[in-house]
N, C-alpha and C positions, 0 to 999 in steps of 0.2 A: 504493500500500500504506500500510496504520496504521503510526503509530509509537507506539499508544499500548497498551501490555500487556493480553492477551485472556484470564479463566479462565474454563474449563467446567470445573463443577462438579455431583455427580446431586442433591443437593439446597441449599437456599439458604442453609442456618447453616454450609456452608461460609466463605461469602459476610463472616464476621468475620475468619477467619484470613489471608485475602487481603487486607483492606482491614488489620489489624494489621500483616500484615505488607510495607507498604506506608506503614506509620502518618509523619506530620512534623507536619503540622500538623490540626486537626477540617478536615473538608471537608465540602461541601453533595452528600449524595447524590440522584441523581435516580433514583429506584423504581418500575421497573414491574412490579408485580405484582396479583394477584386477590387479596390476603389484605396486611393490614397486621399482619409479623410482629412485634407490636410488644407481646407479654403480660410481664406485670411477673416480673422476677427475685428473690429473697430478697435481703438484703445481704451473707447467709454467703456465698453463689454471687459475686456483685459480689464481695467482700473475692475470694475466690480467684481470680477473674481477674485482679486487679489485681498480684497476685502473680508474675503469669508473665511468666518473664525471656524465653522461646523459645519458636517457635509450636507446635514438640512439647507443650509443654504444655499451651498455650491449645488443642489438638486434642485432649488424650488427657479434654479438662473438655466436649468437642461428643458430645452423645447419639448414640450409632451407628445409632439408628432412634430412628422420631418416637412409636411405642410403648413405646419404654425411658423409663418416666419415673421410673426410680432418683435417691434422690436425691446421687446421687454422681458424678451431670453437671450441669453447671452453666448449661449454654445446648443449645438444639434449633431446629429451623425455627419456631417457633412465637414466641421470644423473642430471636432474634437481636440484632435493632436497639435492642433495650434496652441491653441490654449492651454493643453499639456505641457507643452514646449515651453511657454510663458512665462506657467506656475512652476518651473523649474522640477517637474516630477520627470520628466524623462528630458536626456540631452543627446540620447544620438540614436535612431530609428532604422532597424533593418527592415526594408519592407520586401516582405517574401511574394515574389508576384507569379499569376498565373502563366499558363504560355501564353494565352494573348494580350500580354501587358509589355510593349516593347522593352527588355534590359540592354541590350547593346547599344553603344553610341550609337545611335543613327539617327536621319531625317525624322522619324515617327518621332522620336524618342524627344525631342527637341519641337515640333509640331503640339504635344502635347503638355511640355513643359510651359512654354512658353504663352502660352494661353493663360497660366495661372494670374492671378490676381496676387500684385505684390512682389513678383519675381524680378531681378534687375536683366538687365543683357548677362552681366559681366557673373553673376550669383549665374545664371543658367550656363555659361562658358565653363564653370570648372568644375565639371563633372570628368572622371577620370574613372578609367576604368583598372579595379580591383581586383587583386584575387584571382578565382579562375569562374568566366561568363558574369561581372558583376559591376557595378560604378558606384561610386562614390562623390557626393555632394555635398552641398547646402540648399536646404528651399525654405523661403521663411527665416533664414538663419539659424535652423535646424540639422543639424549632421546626418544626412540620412545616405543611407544604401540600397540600391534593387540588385534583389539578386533569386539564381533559383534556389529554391529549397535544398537542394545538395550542395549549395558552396558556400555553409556557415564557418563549417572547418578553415576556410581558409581566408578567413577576415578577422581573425585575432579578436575575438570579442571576450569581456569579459566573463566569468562565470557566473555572477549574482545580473540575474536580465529576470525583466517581465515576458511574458509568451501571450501573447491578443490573436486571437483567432476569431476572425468571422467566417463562419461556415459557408458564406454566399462565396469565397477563394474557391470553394471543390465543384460549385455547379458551373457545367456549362452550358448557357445563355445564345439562344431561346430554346432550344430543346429542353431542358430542364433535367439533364442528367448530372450526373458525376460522372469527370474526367479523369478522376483518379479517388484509388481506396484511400479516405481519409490517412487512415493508419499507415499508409506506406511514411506520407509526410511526416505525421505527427513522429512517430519513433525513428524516422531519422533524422529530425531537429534535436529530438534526445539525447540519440544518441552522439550528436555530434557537438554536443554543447553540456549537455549534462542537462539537471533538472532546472527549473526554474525558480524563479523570487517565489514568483504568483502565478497565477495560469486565469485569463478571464478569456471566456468565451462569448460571441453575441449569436445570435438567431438571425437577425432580420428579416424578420415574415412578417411581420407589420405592417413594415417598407415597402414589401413586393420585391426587393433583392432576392429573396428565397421561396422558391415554393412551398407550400405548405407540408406537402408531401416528404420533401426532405428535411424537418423539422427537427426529427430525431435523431439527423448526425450531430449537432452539440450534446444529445445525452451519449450518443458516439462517439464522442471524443474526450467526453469527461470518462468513460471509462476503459479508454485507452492510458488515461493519465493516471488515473486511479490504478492501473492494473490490475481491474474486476473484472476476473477471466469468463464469468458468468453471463455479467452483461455488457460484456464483449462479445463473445458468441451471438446473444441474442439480437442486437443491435449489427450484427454482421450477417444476418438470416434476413432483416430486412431492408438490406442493399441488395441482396438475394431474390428478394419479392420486388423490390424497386426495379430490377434488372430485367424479370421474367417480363413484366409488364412492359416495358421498352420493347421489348424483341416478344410480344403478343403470344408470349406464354400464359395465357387467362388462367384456364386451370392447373396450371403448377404455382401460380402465384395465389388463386384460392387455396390450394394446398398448405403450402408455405403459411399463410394467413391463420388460417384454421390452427394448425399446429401452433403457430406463437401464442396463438390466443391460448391454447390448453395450457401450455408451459410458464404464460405469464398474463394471466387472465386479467391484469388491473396494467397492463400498459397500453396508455389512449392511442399511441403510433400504430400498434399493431392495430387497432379498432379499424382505427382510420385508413389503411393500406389495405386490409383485407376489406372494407364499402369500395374502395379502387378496383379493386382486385373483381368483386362481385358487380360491380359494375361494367368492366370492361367483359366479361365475360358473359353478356346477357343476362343475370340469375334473376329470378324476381326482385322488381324494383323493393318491394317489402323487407326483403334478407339485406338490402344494401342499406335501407333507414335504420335498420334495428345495428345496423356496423357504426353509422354513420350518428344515431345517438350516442350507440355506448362510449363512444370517445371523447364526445362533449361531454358527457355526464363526468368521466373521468376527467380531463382537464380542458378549462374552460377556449382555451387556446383552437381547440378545433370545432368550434362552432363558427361557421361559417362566417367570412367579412372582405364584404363588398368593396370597401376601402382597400383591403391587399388585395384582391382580384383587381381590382380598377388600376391599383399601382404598378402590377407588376408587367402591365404591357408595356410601359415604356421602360420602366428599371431594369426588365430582363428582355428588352429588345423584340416581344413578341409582335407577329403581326395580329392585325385586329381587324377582321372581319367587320361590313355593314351589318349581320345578322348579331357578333357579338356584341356591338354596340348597342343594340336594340335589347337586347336584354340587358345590357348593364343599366339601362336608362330608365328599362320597364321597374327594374328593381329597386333603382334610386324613388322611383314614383312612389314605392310604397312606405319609404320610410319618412319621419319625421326631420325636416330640414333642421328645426332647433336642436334636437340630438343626434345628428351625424356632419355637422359641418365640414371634415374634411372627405367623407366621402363623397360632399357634394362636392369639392372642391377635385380633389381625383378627379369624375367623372366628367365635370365640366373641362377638364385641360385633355379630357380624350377627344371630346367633342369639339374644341377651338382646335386641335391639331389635325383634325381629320376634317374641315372646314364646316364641322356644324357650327355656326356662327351664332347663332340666331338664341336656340338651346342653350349655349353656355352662356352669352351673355344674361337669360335669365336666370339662370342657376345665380350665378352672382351675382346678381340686383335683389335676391331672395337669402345671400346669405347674413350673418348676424353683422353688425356694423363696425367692428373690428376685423370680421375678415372679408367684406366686401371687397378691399380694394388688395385683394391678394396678388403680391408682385408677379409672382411666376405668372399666374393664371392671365394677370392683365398683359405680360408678356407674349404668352400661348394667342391668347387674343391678338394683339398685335400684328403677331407676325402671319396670322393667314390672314389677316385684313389687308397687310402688304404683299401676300401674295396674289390678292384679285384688285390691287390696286387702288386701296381705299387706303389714301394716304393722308389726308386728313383726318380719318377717324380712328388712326394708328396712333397717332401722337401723344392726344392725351392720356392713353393706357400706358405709352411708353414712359410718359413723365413719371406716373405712378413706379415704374417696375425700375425705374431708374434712382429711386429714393432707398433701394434693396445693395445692400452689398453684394449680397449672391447676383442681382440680375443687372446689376447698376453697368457693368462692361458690355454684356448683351446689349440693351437698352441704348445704352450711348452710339453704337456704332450703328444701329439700326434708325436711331433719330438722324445718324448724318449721312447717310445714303438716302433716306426721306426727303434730307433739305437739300442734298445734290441734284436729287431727280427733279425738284420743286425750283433748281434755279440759285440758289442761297446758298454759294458754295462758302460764303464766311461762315454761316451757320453751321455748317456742313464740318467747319475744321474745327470750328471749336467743338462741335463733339467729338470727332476724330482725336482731338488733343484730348479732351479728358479720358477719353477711352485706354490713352496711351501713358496717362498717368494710373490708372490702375490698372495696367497690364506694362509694366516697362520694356518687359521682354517680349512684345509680339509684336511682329511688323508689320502687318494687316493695318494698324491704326496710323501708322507712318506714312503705308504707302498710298493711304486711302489720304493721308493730308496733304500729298506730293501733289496729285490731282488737282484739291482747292488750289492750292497755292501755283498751277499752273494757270487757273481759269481766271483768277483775281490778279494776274502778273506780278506775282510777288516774286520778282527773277532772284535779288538777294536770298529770301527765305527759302526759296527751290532749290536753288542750288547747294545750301547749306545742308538740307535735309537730305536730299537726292545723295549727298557724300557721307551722308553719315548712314542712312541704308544701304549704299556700296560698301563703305568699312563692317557694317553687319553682315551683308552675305558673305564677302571674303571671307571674313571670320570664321563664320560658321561651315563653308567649307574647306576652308582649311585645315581647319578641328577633324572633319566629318574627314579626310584624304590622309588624316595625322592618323587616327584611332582605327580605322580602318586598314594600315598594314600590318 
């Protein structure tokens, strides 16, 4: 058995208050997750964390959904490790990425850096590659490494690390499989580091990061950690059932089902896999309700929610059907707007994305008056009003989604391609500049200012600019011709 302390937690900005509250000295976190939660904080938000004497309060400052982006939360799954970083609980992050997370210098690798909010040129330039298939940085002015799961051994790290595991690392997106047997990773980060400080795990099924259906690898990997060979086995019977199902093994997966259920009659996963299971297999709809209670009865977690079904088509990339939207919509109808506010808000950014315009804007003219003017959503709005050319009635959604740190970069660059189309190319670059002050490192917002500054004759300022985006490509393929032999 561990002696080293296990949290499960449903989503990952939990993942600050445990490691706060746990805090002595900065520690080396090792991170595996699909998403580097790592978006920039305000300093107002920073200044208020820094203020809290108890974890009740650093909790009551964690957004209660990843759609709450009131600004009267200070940290969310999405900016966690910033503010990690901050409060001085970790100082250098290996983030263990999946295969389709680019680790090698390259174009992608820089393409997606460089979009962060916060990032300088010169902070994205020194990234150096470590070890063996791995780099090494600052983002944030945080110490961080990507690297694959087998090349811990060889970045010298120290032996007291936290181990952060979001289970949404093993699935892959939109199929909604596993790429790989948990346990391969997890015991060879073990073994290759030794045990951990802490070990926190997240779910995110809330989010729509994870399927519901794979819920049970965090109790799969807490008892890899645990070495409970017990529920180990049984937790590896339903990757088993998980598998049959992919490859429309119906009745070996009933099987399978059946069986976990006798051997461990009070686990909601197996309830819930074997109504999958009796589902996919035609058995009467009757035998799949009676699968599909017992697992809500046992934990409240798999009772059905339209909020993670609505979320997880754009967070795990699925496509969305005109017939499943219609159901999502039919279901939204039935529920009370004052007690599901974010799943109207979900639903409504499927419907602006997919150009139901009309639907979503009253979704949010019906929501509570704190989250009427929800940035994203009015963002989502926006941007298919500019793609049918409604560019006046884009803008003041965009002011709204431009008051958002999360959408404030979006927003801006999208206000000044609005005021270029419309004629107003000073308008047009003063967004562009601001856009380029919260993103230092993307060139997108440069090159998009080189334009104004042609159309306005500003020959001084073009030319200045125009050389300082030539010293940035150069750069960066130089880098790119350096790292590459």
């Amino acid at each position: 058995m561990t002696d080293f302390p296990i949290h499960i937690a449903e989503e990952h900005s939990a993942t600050l208050a445990i490691w706060w509250q746990h805090r002595a000295s900065p520690k080396t976190a090792v991170y595996i997750d699909a998403h580097l939660d790592l978006q920039q904080i305000s300093d107002a938000h920073i200044h208020q964390l820094k203020q809290c004497e108890h974890r009740d309060q650093l909790n009551a400052l964690e957004a209660p959904h990843h759609l709450n982006q009131s600004d009267q939360y200070a940290y969310g799954i999405e900016n966690f490790l910033h503010a990690a970083h901050e409060l001085k609980l970790i100082d250098r992050l290996i983030w263990v990425v999946p295969p389709h997370i680019p680790r090698n210098y390259s174009q992608e690798l820089l393409a997606y850096i460089q979009q962060m909010d916060g990032i300088g040129f010169e902070e994205m330039m020194r990234f150096q590659p470590v070890g063996e298939n791995a780099l090494r940085g600052t983002l944030l002015g945080l110490d961080i490494t990507l690297c694959d799961y087998s090349a811990l051994e060889h970045l010298a790290l120290e032996q007291d690390y936290y181990l952060d595991i979001d289970i949404d690392y093993f699935v892959k997106v939109p199929e909604d499989q596993l790429w790989v047997d948990p346990a391969i990773v997890i015991q060879s980060i073990i073994k290759q580091l030794g045990p951990p400080t802490l070990a926190s795990i997240s779910l995110a099924v809330s989010s729509g990061f994870t399927p519901l259906s794979l819920r049970f690898i965090g109790d799969y990997i807490e008892s890899i950690l645990k070495q409970d060979t017990s529920e180990y086995q049984h937790f590896q019977q339903l990757i088993n059932l998980h598998t049959s199902l992919a490859q429309n093994q119906y009745d070996q997966a009933v099987s399978l089902g059946q069986q976990l259920i006798e051997s461990k009659p009070n686990c909601a996963a197996s309830h819930f896999m074997l109504s999958k299971a009796l589902s996919a297999s035609n058995a009467p709809v009757e035998q799949t309700k009676i699968a599909q209670q017992r697992a809500a009865e046992l934990d409240s977690a798999y009772i059905y929610n339209l909020s993670s079904e609505a979320c997880g088509f754009p967070n795990r990339f699925k496509p969305l059907s005109i017939n499943q939207l219609n159901t999502l919509v039919s279901r939204l109808n039935e529920l009370d707007p004052a007690d599901s506010q974010y799943t109207h808000i979900a639903v409504a950014q499927l419907l602006a994305t997919h150009q139901h315009l009309k639907p979503a804007w009253q979704i949010a003219q019906n929501l509570s008056p704190n989250m009427q003017h929800h940035p994203e959503l009015m963002l989502n709005i926006a941007q298919s009003l500019i793609s049918i050319n409604q560019l006046h009635l884009a803008l003041p959604l965009l002011e709204t989604a431009a008051k958002s740190i999360k959408t404030r970069t979006t927003a801006a660059m999208l206000r000044g391609d609005i005021y270029f189309k419309m004629g107003d190319a000073k308008r047009a670059q003063q967004q562009f500049k601001l856009a380029s002050e919260y993103a230092p490192a993307w060139l997108l917002p440069l090159e998009q200012q080189l334009l104004c500054l042609e159309v306005l004759s500003d020959t001084l300022a073009h030319e200045k600019l125009s050389s300082q985006i030539e010293a940035r490509k150069y750069i960066m393929q130089a880098s790119l011709k350096t790292h590459s032999k």
